[in-house]
N, C-alpha and C positions, 0 to 999 in steps of 0.2 A: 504494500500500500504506500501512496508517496506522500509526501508530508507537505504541508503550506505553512511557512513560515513569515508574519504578516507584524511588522514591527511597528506601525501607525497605521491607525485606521480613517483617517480624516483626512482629506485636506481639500481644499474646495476651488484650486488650482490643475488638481490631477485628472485624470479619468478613466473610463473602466479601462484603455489600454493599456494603460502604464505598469500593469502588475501581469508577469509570465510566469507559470508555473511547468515547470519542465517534470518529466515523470521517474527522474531521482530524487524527487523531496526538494529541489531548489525553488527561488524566486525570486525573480529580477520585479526591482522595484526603479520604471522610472518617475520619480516625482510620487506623492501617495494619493490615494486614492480611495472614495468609499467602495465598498464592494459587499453587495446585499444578497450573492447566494455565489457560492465555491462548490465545486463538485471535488470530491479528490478519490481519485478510482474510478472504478465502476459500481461503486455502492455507498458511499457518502455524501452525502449533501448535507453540508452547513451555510443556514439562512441564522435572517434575524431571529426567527422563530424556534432555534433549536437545533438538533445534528438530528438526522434523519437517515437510517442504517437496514439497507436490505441486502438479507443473506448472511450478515454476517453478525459477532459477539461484538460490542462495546464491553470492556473489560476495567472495573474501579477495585483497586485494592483493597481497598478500607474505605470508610466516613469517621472523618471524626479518628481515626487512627483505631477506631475497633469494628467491629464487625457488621455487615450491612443490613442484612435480614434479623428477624427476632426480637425479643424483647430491648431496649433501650435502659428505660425509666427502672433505677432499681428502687424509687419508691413507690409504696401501695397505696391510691388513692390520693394522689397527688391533686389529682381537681375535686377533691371532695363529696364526689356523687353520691357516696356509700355512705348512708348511716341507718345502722339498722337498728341500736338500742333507743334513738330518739334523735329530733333534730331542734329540741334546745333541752337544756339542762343545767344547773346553778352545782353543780356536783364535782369534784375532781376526776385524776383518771381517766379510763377511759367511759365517757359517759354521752357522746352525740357522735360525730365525724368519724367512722372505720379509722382504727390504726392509725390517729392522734391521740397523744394521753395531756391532760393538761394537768401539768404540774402545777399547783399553785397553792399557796398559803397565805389567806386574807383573812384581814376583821371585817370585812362588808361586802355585802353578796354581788359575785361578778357570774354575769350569765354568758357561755356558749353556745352559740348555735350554727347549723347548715345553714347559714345563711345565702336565701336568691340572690343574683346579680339578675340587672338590668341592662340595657342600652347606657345606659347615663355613667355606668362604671365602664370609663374607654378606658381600653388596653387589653384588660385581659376577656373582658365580651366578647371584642371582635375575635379574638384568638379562640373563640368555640368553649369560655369556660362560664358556666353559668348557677357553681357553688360556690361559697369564701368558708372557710373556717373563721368563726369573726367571735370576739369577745367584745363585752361591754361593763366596763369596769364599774365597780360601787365606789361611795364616798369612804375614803381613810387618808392617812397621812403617811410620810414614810416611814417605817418600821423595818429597824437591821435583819428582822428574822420571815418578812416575808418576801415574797418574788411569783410570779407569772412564766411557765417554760412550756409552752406546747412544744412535744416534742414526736419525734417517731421511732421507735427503737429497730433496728434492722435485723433481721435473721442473719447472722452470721455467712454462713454456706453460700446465703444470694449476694456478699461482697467478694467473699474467694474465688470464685466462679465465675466473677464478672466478669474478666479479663485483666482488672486492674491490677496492676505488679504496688501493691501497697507499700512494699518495703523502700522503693524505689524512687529517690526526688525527681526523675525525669521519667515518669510515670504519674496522670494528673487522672484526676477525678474534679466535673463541675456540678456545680449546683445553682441551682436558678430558680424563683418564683417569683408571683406576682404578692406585692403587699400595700395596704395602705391604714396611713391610721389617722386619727382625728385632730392629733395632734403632731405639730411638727417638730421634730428632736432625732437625735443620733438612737439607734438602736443597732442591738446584737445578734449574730447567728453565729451557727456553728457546727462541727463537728467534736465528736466522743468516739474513740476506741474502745472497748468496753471488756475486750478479752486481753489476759495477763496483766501488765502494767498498764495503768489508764492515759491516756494520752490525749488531749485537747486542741483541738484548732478554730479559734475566736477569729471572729469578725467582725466590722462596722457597718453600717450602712446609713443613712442618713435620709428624711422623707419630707416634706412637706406637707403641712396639714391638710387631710383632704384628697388626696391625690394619689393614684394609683402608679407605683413605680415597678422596674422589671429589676431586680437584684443578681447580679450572674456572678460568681466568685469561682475562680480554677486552683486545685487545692492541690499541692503535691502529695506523693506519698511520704515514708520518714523509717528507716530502719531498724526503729523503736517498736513499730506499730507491731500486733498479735491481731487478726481476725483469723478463729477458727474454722473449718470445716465441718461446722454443725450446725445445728437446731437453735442452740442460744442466739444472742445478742452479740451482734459484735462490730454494730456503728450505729451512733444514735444521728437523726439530724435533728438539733434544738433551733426556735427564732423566739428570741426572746425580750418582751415587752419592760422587763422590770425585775430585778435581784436586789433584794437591800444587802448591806454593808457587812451581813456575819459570813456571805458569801461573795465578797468581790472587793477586788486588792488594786490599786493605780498600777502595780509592776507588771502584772499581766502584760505578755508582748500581743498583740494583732499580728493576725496573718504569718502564724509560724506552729509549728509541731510544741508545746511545751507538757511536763507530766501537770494529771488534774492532781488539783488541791480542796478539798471539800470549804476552805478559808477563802480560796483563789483561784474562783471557777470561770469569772469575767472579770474584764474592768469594774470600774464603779458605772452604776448605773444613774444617767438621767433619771431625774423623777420627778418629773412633769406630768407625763400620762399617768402615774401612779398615782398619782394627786389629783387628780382632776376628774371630778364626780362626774360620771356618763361618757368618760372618752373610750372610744372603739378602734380597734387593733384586728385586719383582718387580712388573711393567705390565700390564694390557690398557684394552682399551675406548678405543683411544685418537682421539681424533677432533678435526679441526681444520677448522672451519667459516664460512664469511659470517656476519656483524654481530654482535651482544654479545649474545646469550641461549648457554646449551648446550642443545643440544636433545638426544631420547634418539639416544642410538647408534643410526648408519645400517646395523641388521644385513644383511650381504649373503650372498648362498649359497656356499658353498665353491665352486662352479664357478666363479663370476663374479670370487668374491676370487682364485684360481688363475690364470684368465685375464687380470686385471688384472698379477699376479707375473711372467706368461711375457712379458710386456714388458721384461723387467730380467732374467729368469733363467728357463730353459728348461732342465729336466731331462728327456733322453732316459729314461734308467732307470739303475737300481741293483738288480746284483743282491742285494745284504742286503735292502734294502727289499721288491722284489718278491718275494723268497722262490721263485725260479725258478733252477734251475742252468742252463736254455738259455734265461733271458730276451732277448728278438730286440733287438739292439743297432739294425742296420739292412738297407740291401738295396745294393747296388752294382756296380761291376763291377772287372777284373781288367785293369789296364795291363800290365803285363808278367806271368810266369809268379807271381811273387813281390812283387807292388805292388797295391796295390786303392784304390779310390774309393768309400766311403760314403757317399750321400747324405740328408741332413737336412732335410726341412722344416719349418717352426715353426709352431706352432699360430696364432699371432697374427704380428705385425710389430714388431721388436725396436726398443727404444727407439733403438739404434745398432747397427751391425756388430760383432756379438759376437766374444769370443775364444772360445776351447777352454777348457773346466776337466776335466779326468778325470784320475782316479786310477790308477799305472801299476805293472805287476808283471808278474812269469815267467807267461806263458800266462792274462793276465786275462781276457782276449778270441778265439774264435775266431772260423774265418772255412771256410764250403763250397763246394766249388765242382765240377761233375762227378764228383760220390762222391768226393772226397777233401777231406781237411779242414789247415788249419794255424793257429797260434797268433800271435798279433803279434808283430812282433821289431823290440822299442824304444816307442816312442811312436807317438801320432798328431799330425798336423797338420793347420792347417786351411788349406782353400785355395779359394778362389776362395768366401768371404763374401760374403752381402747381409745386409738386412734381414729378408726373408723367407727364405732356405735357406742353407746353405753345405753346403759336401761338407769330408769328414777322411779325408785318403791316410795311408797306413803300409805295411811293408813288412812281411814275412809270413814267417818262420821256415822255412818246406818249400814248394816249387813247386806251384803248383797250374796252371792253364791261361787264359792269357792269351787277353784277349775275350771270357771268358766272364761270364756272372752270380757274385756274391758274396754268400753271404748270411750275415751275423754275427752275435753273440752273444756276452752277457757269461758270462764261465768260471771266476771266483772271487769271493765273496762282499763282496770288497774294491772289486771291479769298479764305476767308476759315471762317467758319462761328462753332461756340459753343456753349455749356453753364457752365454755371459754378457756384459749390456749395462750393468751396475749403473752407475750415478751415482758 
């Protein structure tokens, strides 16, 4: 194939004759010249429009210096689509947004929610993201013992795997999201090593009140760093709104590898928005990728980003959610007249042996069995866990008939039942 080698593209002097391409790869350039389609062979055509290849392979090494096809994004739920335990909550943990946990220790109630974007939030809209992980702060003052970290803990295994040579300074990993918050001031983000020595990489970023900005930060790797080949944790990614002074020291360096300090985890933190009754702090698009470019957001379909979540957290149902007064909890059977065994199987294969999470009250839950019906009495437990199923015994308020089938449901709107493998 011969080559077109085309060193100015302009000049408004020249014309299409002045440029000859001979069918060794040369070309005579008299004077330059536009030139709005080049054939080179007998199967390429480059126009303005693109390179246009029949019969043959267009061959790209890499993107981005790793890999072209397959996953990108090693974080889960980066645009926030997924939330299945609720989408606001006044609660720490993880308690609205799939696989963000909000760390946080306040004297006055700060609510998170999935919050909608509109049109009017430009940036990250147009880019196809139409969830924020958003907090809105209560009224207090600053206090050395509290702080705000939404964070996301990583599966170890999915950073070894990634291609990323982590021991390595000239091996990078980027990170990028959209953020904005009500108040304008210097805020934090970061990286956590989390397996053997712990290791830290701070960052700045700076916002304008109001205003929706794109953060992109390219992180080397560091010959310190441990991420295992396993199931644990082992890179956390925090953005963080606010840390009081029992956890943040001026020596802190920005934008370097240093070991964590539980005293001297960040700089000191601004605290403006800590202060300021009703200020709002919110994320999406967040994306954490192989080598130093940010490429666009790897958008993935709500089934897939779901399926990814039920690894870590697996929502049977809810009945507020389903808006079902007899939404079908599960199917089981009947140990004794007043005992039963619901069985559970999980869509996917749980990061680990999940626990129980459900919520419990006077007759949440019923349960049928031979035309007669009874309500739970007390809790559920879990028993005999895997990774793929576990079954939840409880005992049963009125007699029903032992050995036979059970078939339950949730009975009040408070009703909502899970499991859970979080990090």
């Amino acid at each position: 194939m011969s080559t077109l080698k085309v060193n100015k593209l302009r000049d408004t002097a020249g014309s299409a004759d002045a440029i000859t391409l001979d069918p060794n790869g040369g070309a005579v350039l008299a004077g330059v010249t536009t030139v709005t389609s080049v054939k080179v062979g007998a199967a390429v055509t480059i126009t303005e429009s693109g390179i246009e290849a029949t019969g043959v392979g267009i061959t790209v090494a890499n993107i981005n210096g790793g890999q072209i096809g397959g996953r990108r994004n090693i974080i889960i739920n980066g645009d926030m689509q997924v939330a299945q335990r609720a989408t606001s909550s006044t609660s720490a943990g993880y308690s609205t947004v799939d696989r963000w946990s909000n760390s946080y220790s306040h004297d006055a109630t700060m609510t998170i929610t999935q919050h909608a974007l509109t049109s009017s939030d430009s940036g990250p809209y147009e880019e196809g993201f139409r969830y924020s992980h958003h907090a809105t702060n209560g009224s207090t003052s600053a206090n050395v013992a509290q702080y705000y970290e939404p964070q996301q803990p990583i599966e170890a295994q999915n950073v070894s795997l990634s291609g990323w040579n982590y021991k390595s300074s000239t091996s990078f990993i980027t990170l990028s999201f959209w953020v904005k918050s009500s108040v304008g001031q210097e805020y934090q983000a970061g990286l956590l090593s989390t397996d053997g020595t712990l290791y830290k990489y701070p960052f700045a970023f700076t916002l304008s009140a109001n205003t929706w900005t794109k953060v992109v930060k390219t992180i080397p790797g560091n010959s310190n760093l441990q991420i295992d080949n396993d199931n644990g944790e082992g890179l956390r990614v925090s953005i963080v709104p606010y840390f009081g002074t029992n956890y943040t020291d001026n020596s802190v360096s920005h934008d370097t590898w240093s070991t964590w300090s539980s005293s001297a985890r960040w700089k000191d933190s601004t605290t403006t928005w800590w202060t300021t009754n009703g200020a709002t702090f919110e994320f999406t698009g967040v994306q954490l990728e192989v080598g130093q470019q940010a490429t666009a957001f790897e958008h993935r379909s709500f089934g897939e980003e779901l399926s990814l979540c039920h690894r870590y957290y697996y929502l049977v149902g809810s009945q507020a959610r389903d808006g079902n007064p007899s939404y079908t909890l599960g199917i089981g059977a009947l140990n004794t007249d007043n005992s039963a065994f619901i069985h559970f199987p999980f869509p996917t294969e749980m990061r680990a042996t999940p626990t129980l999470d459900h919520t419990n009250g006077a007759d949440y839950y019923r349960f049928f069995n031979n035309g007669g019906g009874a309500n739970l009495d007390g809790s559920f437990s879990i028993w005999n866990p895997t990774r793929v199923q576990s079954f939840a015994s409880c005992t049963l308020d009125s007699n029903l008939t032992s050995g036979g089938a059970v078939f339950s449901t949730f009975n009040d709107n408070s009703a909502q039942l899970g499991f859970s493998a979080e990090l």
